[in-house]
N, C-alpha and C positions, 0 to 999 in steps of 0.2 A: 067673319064668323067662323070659318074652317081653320085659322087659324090658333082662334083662341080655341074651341074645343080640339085642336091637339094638343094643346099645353096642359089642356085639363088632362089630356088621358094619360097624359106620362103621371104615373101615381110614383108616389114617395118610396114605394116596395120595389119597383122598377130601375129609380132612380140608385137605391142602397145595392140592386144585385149587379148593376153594369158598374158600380163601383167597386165592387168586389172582385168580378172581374178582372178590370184594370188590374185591380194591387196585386193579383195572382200573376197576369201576364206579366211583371214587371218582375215577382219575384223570383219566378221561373226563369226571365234573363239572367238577372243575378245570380240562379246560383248555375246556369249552365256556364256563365262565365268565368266564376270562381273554378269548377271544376275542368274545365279548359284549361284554363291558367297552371292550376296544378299539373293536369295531365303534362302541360309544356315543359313544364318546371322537371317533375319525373324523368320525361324521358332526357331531358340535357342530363339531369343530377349521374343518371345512368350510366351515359356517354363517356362523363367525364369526374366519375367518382376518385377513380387514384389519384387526383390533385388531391385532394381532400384528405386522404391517408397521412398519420401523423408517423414521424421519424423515431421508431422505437429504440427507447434510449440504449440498451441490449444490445442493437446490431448497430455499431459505429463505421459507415462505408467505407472508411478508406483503413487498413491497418497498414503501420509503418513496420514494426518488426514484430516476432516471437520471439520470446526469449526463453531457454528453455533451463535447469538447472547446471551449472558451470561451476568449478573448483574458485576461490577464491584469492584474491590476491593477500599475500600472508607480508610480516617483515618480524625480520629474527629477534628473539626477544634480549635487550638487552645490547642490541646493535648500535653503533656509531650513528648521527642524524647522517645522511646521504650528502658528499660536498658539493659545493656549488662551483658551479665549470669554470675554469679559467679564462675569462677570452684570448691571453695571450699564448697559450699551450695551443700549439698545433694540434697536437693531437689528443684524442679524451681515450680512456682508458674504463672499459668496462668487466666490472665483478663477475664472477662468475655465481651460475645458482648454488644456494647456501640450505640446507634442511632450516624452515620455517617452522613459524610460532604463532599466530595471530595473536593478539594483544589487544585488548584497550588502552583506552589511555587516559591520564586524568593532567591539568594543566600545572605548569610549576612544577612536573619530575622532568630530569634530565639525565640521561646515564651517564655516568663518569667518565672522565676523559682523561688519558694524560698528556696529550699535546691538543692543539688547535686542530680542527677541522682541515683546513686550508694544508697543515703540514700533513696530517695521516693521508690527503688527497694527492699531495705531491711527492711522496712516497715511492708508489710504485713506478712513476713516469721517471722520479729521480733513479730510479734503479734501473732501469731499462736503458736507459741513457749511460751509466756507467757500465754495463756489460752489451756490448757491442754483440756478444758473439749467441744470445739471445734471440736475436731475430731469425737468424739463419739458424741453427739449432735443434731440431725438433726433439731430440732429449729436453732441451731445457725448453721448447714449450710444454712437455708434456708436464714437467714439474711446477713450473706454473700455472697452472692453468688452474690449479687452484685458487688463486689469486687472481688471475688476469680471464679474463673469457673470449678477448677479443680486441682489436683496433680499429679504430677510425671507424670506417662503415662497416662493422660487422653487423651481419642481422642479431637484433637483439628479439627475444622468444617473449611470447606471451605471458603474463606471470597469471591473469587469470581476473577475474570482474572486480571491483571495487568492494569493500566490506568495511563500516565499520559499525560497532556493537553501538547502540545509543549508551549514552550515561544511566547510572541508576536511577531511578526518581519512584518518589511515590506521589501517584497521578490522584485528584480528585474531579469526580465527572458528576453533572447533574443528569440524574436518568428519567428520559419519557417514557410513558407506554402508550399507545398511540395520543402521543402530544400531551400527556397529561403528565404533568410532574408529581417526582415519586423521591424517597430517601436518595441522598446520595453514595452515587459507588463508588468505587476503586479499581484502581491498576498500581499493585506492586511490583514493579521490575527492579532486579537485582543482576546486578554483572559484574564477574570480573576480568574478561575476554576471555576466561581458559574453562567459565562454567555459568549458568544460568537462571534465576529464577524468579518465575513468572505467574501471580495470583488478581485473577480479575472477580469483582462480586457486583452482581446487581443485583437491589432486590425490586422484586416484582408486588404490586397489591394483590392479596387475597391467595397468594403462592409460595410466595418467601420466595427467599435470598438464593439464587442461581449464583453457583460458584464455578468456577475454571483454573487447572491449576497445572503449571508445563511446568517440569525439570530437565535440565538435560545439561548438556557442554556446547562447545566451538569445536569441529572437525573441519576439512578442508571442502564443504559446501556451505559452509557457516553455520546456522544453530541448528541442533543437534540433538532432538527429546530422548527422554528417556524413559519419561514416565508422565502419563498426561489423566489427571482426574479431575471428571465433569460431576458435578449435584445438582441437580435442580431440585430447588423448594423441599420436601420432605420425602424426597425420593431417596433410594440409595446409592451410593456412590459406582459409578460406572470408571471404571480403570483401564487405560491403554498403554500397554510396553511394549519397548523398543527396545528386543534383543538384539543388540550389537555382535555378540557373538555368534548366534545362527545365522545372522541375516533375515532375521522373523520377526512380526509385528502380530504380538497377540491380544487378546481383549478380554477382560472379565462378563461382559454380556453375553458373547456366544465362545465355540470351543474353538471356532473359524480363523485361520490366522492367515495375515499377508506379506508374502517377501518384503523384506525391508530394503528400499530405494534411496540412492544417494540424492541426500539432500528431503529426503521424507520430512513435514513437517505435521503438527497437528494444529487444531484452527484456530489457535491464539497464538503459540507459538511462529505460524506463520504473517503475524502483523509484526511482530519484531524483526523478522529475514526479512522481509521487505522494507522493514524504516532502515535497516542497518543497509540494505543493497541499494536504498535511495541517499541515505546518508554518507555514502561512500564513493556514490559517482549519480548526483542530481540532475545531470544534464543530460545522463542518458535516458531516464525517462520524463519523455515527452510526450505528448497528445497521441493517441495511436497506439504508442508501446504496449504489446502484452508481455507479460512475463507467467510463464507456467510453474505450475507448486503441485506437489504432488502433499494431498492435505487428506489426513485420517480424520473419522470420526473415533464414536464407542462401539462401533463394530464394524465399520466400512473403510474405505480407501478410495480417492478419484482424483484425476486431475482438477484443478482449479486454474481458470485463465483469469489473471489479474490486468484487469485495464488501465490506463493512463487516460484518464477524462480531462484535466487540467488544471490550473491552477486557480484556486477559488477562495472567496471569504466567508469564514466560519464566525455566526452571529456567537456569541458567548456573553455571560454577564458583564465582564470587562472590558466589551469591547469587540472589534468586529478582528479575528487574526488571519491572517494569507497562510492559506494550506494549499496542499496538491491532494487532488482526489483522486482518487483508486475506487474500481467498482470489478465485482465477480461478475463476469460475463454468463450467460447458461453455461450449464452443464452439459446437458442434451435438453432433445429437443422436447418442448412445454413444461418447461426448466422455471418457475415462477417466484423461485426464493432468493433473494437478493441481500449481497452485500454491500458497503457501501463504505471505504474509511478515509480520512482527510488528515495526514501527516503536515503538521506544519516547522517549517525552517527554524523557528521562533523560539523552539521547543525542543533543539535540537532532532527533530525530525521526528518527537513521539507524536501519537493519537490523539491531534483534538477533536475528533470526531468520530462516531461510529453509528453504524444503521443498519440492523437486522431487519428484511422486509419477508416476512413469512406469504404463503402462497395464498392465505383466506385475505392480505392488503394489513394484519398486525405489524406494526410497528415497534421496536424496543432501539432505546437512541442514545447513545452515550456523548455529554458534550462538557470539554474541558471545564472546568471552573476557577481555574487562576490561581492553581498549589504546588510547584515541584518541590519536595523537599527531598533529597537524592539520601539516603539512609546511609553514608561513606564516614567512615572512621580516620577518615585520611582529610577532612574539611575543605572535599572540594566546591564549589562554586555550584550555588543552588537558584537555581530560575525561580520569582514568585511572579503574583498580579504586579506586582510593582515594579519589577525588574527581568521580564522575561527575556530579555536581548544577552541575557548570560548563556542561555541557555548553548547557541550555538559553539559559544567562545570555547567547548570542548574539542579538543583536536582529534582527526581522524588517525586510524592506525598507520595509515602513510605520511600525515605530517611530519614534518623535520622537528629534531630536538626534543620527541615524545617519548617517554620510557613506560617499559608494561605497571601497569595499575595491579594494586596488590589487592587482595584479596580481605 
């Protein structure tokens, strides 16, 4: 009887509130667990956050060299190709330095010759060899020496970095503005190793057509501006010169002018002194490599570190092409505008790529689209989508058997 009247007394409003209970005690575990969990979680994440820190592509650990502006290596225009050594002559006979020319060059010129290579080579050793009294002599080194620099192991002196100008072409690029495609631009480059000229257009939506436009020549740091006018969209023409003769770099936006530095470039101008100084000696840069430009705006002046990030493939409509990438290091520090350009071998070492990354994360992106057709009067050998593997077949200004390209 005591039994069943306890069964009775548990009523159903008792039973629902120890069930209630229950599901609170239970969900109170839960979440003291959860927040345990976390708390654990925090305090490792804490501990051991710098794993976690991503490699800002900006600061590349290890650099191999700087490389800072340097004279160029020149060859005299109109000069003999350089002979090829004897193996059988004991001894080799080295030229003395000659007032240089830098030149381009275009393939199929040869300069004129009146004897064989091999005999203008065996010349002077042949003469040496018939005047015995030469050696001993220093009158008649001194009158040679015009001619001769040196024997056997003399030190021979540096002539200066690799250069050669690319070929003319006119470039056609499909341009993005963040990722969205837009009319196609252009890159007109014109050379004839002894002068320069250089028109880049993008147009932009809802801005118009940003134009870029370098003049200048070839001196002994390579190119050389002389006059550099930037437009954007419906703005007015902003104008930078390069007084040669002061030694002054003046601007049409303010009255402010800056010493003119050898080897001065401005910021389009300076992606052609870099194809020409990769196109002239490719092996010296590699991963690591900085090379310094000293690069104007339309009223400023600063150095620019140009990096060696490596050798990469550049998606395009034709097809995927093997470039070397270049990127602008900061400037200083919280430095957030970035450049970005990709020279490919293919293209004789022009710009299949380019990438302006402004500091708000805007993007503007130029990518080859598969047209050299070089503007030369002279019908040299023109790279298209179909036949890009010409484009290298242009010889550098140290190649043998090159004569200067005419103008």
């Amino acid at each position: 009887m005591s039994s069943s009247a306890a069964l009775r007394s548990v009523t159903p409003a008792r039973l629902a509130a120890a069930q209630r209970r229950s599901s609170r005690l239970r969900w109170a575990g839960v979440l003291l667990a959860v927040v345990g969990a976390h708390f654990i979680a925090a305090q490792w994440f804490e501990r051991h956050h710098d794993t976690f820190k991503p490699v800002s592509p900006e600061h590349v650990p290890v650099q191999v060299a700087l490389l800072k502006p340097e004279r160029i290596e020149t060859q005299a225009a109109g000069s003999p190709p350089p002979a090829k050594a004897v193996p059988a002559a004991p001894k080799r006979v080295a030229r003395a330095p000659r007032e240089h020319v830098l030149t381009a060059t275009q393939p199929g010129q040869k300069p004129l010759q009146t004897a064989p290579a091999t005999d203008a080579a065996s010349a002077p050793s042949d003469a040496l060899a018939s005047a015995p009294g030469v050696a001993s002599s220093a009158t008649g080194a001194t009158n040679s020496s015009a001619n001769v620099a040196g024997q056997g192991n003399a030190p021979h002196a540096a002539p200066g970095v690799k250069f050669s100008v690319p070929p003319s072409a006119e470039l056609q690029y499909d341009t993005f503005y963040n990722g969205v495609r837009n009319q196609p631009g252009t890159i007109h480059w014109s050379s004839d190793g002894r002068s320069y000229d250089m028109i880049v257009s993008v147009p932009l939506p809802f801005i118009g057509t940003f134009s870029y436009s370098s003049h200048g020549h070839v001196d002994a740091f390579g190119l050389a501006p002389d006059q550099y006018i930037e437009k954007r969209g419906r703005r007015g023409e902003d104008i930078t010169i390069f007084h040669r003769d002061t030694k002054q770099i003046g601007f049409s936006r303010t009255p402010a002018t800056l010493p003119l530095q050898d080897g001065a470039q401005d910021r389009f101008s300076m992606v052609m002194q870099l194809a020409s100084l990769v196109r002239g000696d490719p092996d010296a840069y590699q991963p690591g490599v900085t090379r310094q430009f000293f690069v104007t705006d339309n009223d400023s002046g600063e150095i620019w570190p140009i990096e060696t990030i490596g050798d990469e493939g550049v998606r395009t409509d034709q097809g995927i092409i093997d470039a070397r990438h270049f990127m602008r290091l900061p400037r200083r520090e919280g430095d957030r505008r970035r450049i970005d350009v990709w020279l490919a071998p293919s293209l004789g070492w022009l710009p299949a790529r380019l990438v302006q990354t402004e500091p708000n994360g805007t993007q503007i992106e130029l990518v080859w689209r598969g047209k050299i057709a070089p503007p030369d009067a002279n019908g040299s050998n023109a790279a298209s989508s179909d036949d890009t593997s010409q484009a290298p077949s242009q010889p550098s200004v140290t190649d043998p058997g090159a004569g200067p390209e005419k103008p």
